[in-house]
N, C-alpha and C positions, 0 to 999 in steps of 0.2 A: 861671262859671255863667251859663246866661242870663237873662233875666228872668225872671220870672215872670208868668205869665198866670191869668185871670180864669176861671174855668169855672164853671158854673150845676149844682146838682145838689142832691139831698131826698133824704129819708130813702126807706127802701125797706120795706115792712111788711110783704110776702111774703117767701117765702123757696122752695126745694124744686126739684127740676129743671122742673116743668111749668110754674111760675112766671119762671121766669128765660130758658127758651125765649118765653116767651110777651112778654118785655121784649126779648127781641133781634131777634123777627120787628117790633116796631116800632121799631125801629131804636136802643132802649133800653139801654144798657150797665150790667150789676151791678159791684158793688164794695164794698168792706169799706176804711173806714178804720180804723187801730190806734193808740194812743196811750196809751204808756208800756204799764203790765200790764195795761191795761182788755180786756174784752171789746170785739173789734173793732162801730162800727158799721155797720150796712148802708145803703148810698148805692145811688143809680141817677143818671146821667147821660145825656146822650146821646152816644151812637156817635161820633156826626160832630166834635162838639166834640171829645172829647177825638185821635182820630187826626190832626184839624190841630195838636193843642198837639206832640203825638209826632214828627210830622214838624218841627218847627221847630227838635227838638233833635237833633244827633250825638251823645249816648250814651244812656244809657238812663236816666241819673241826672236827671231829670225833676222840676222845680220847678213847684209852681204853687199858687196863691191859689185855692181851691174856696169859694163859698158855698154852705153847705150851710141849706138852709128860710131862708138869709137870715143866718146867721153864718158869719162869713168865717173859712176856715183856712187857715193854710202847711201843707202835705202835700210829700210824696218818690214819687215810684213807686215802690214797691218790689217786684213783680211783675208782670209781665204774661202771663195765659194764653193762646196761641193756638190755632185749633182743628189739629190735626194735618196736614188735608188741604189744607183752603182757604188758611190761614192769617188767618183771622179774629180779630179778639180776641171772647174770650168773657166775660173776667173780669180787674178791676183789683184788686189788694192795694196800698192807699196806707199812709202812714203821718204821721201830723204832727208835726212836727217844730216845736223852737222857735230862732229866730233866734239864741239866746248860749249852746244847748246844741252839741257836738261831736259829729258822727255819721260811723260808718264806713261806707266806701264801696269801691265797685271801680269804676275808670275803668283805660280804653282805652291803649296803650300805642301812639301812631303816629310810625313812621317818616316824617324827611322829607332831602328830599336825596338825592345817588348817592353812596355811599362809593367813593373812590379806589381801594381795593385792588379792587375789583369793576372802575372803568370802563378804569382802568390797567394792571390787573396781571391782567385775569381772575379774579378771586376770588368766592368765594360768598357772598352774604350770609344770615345766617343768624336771625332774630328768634325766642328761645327765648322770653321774656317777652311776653304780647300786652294782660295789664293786672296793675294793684298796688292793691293797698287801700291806703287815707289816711284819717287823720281830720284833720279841720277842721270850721268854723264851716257852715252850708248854704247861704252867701252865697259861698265860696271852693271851692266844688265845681267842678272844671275840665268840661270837656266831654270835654276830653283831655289826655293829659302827649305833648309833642311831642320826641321827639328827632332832633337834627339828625347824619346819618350821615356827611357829604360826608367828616370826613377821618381818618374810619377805615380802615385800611391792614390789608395781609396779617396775619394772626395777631394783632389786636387786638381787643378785649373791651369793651361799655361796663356796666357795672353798674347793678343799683339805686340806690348808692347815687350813681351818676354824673349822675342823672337831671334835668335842671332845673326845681327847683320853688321855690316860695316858701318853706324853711323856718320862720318867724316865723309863715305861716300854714298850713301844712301839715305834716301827721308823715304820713311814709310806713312802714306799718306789716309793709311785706314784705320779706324777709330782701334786707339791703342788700348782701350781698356774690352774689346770683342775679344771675348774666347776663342782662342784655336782647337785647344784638345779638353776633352776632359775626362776622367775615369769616373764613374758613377759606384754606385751599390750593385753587386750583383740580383738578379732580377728572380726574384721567387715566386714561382705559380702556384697557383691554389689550385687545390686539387679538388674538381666536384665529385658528389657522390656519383654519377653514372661513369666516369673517369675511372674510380675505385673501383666498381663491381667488374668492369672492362677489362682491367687490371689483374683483377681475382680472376676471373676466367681464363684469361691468358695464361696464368700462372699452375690452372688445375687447382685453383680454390675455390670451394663452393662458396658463394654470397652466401650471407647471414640472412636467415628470414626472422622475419619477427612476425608473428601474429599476435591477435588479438586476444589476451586473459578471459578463459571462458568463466561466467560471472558463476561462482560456486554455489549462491542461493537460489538459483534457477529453479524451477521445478519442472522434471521431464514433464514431457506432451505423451 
């Protein structure tokens, strides 16, 4: 997990579309923190802070120390709205979270490495898994679970449960026996016969004609 970072933010008193337009033409960002079964509360920040905290991290599972009027929280992202066209963020769903409580999460499933049956053998790699829920501490939230492919071979599988984590601090909560990767067979096309002639012409080979055996007992006309 990465650090955590410091963001500056208040309470928000308005609320309504015309209100919340009117915090984002100055460059103002809404948000709702939630914690536990409370009605969430309404925060504003700015824009600019929080897209630098966002860019600093590779997933989305986003830590940070917010002081809110001057009391300091550990918060989670747990949502982000963006605007459909632009892709603006319009709207933050945080959540705070406490340092020795246990929270689930979805992180990122990446590949690293070239699997053998791919660079040797022509093979397909195939990544059905692309993330797994976990629970742990919010100090051991990974950015990513990294698997290494290099030597994975024809018709082999790696699993969830294959996956390299810290069990002591992590439970991975997605069905252990789901495929992450897989290397298949390479994929052979069949070639039709208008494929072939297409081929032959490209190449300045005349197609083969074939006609029909003139019947030798015929009797001219």
């Amino acid at each position: 997990m990465s650090e955590a970072s410091i963001v500056q933010a208040e309470k928000r008193e308005g609320s309504g579309t015309a209100h919340v337009r009117r915090l984002r033409r100055q460059g103002v960002l809404p948000a709702v923190v939630y914690s536990g079964g409370a009605p969430g509360t309404l925060i504003q920040l700015r824009e600019h802070d929080f897209e630098r905290e966002i860019r600093r991290h590779a997933s989305e599972n986003v830590m940070m120390d917010v002081s809110i009027d001057g009391t300091p929280k550990k918060i989670l992202v747990k949502e982000v709205q963006h605007h459909p066209v632009s892709g603006r963020i319009l709207h933050v769903d945080f959540q705070e979270v406490s340092l020795t409580d246990t929270l689930h999460v979805v992180v990122p499933v990446e590949l690293t490495g070239e699997a053998i049956g791919v660079t040797q053998f022509g093979g397909v790699l195939e990544q059905v898994v692309r993330e797994v829920e976990i629970s742990c501490l919010p100090s051991d939230i990974p950015n990513a679970i990294q698997v290494d492919v290099t030597d994975l071979g024809i018709g082999q599988t790696l699993n969830v449960k294959d996956l390299p984590i810290d069990a002591q601090k992590i439970e991975v909560l997605t069905d252990p026996t789901f495929a992450v990767v897989h290397v298949s067979e390479p994929r052979v096309v069949e070639e039709t016969d208008e494929e072939a002639e297409e081929a032959a012409v490209a190449s300045g080979q005349e197609p083969e004609v074939i006609t029909e055996k003139k019947d030798e007992d015929a009797s001219d006309e």
